[in-house]
N, C-alpha and C positions, 0 to 999 in steps of 0.2 A: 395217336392216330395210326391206324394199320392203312400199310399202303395199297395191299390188297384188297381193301372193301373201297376204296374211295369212290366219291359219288358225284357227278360229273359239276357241278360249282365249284367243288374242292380240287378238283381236277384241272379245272380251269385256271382259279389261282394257282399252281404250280408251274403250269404253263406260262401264266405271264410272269411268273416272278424269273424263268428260266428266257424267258424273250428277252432280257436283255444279253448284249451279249459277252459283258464282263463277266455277270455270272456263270452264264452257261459255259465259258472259258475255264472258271474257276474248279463247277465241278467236273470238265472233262477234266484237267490235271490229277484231283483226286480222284479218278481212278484209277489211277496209278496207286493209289496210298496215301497213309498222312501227312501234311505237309507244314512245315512253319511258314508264317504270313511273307516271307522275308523271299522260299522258295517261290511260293506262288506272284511274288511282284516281281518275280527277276524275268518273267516269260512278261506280263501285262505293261510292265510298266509304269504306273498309273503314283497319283498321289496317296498316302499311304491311308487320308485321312478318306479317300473314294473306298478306296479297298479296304476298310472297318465297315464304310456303311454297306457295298456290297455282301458283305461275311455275316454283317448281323439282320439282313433280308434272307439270305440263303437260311442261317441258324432258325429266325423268325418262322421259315415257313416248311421248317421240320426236314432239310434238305443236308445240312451237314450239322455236325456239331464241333465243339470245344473243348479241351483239356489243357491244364499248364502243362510245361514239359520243361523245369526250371523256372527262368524267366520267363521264356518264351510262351508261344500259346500254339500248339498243334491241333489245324482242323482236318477232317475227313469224313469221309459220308458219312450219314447217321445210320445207324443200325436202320436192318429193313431195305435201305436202298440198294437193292440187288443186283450188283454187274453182271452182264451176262458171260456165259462161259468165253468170249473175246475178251473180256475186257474191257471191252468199245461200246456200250452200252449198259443203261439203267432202266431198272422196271420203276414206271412212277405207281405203279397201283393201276393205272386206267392207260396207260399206254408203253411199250416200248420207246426210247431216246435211246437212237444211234450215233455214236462218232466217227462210223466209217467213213 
């Protein structure tokens, strides 16, 4: 899926997958870069078995992705998701999301 053709249902679903606000937590952090699950629980806090099913709604809905990295499992935006030259922002395809 190219994020710049998206079409406003598909649009939609990104939006509510990002409405909650664990996730949308998750990928302001990776905007900074990739991170292990381990980084991204030390700011949230949360049970670890929340923060798999968050990760794999985010992966599901083409928002970030996964790699091993060792053991471990390092995620980060998915290719396409475009930060803006701040940093504090991502282009979903049909709208700017800002973290200012």
């Amino acid at each position: 899926m190219q994020l710049a053709q998206i079409k406003p249902p598909s649009c939609a679903s990104l939006l509510k997958v990002l409405a909650d606000e664990t996730r949308l937590t998750v990928v302001q952090q990776l905007l900074d870069g990739p991170k292990h699950v381990g980084e991204i629980n030390a700011e949230l806090n949360v049970e670890q078995s929340l923060l798999s099913h968050h990760l794999k709604v985010l992966r599901d809905a083409g928002l970030v992705c996964a790699r091993r990295d060792g053991k471990a499992v390092l995620y980060e935006l998915a290719p396409g998701m475009e930060a803006s030259q701040s940093g504090k922002a991502i282009n979903l395809g049909c709208c700017l999301l800002s973290f200012e």
